[in-house]
C-alpha positions, 0 to 999 in steps of 0.5 A: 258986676252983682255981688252975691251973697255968701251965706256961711251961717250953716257952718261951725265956727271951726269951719269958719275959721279954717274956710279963712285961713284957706282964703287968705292963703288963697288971697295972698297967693292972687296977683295983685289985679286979678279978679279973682282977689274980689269974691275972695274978699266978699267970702272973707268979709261973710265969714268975719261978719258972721263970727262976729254976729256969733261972738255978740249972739252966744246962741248962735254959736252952737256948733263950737270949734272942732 
């Protein structure tokens, strides 16, 4: 199965942590097995990667926390 990429760079960074939260509840929620724990953690894996790109790039970090 292919992956896709989770583009999350259009959100502010309150979007992105609130988009987290969701999915971890949504993640501790999932059956241990079931497929769907995989893009669960694809999409966390985008938002954390992207956070972190912000928090080394300032200028990317433009839209703030709501």
């Amino acid at each position: 199965m292919t992956m896709r990429e989770h583009d999350v760079s259009s959100l502010t960074a309150g979007e992105l942590e609130r988009a987290r939260r969701e999915l971890q509840v949504s993640f501790s929620l999932a059956r241990p097995g079931s497929p769907v724990r995989e893009p669960i953690l694809a999409q966390m894996s985008a938002i954390d990667r992207e956070l972190g790109e912000r928090t080394t790039d300032p200028n990317q970090a433009q839209g703030g926390n709501r």
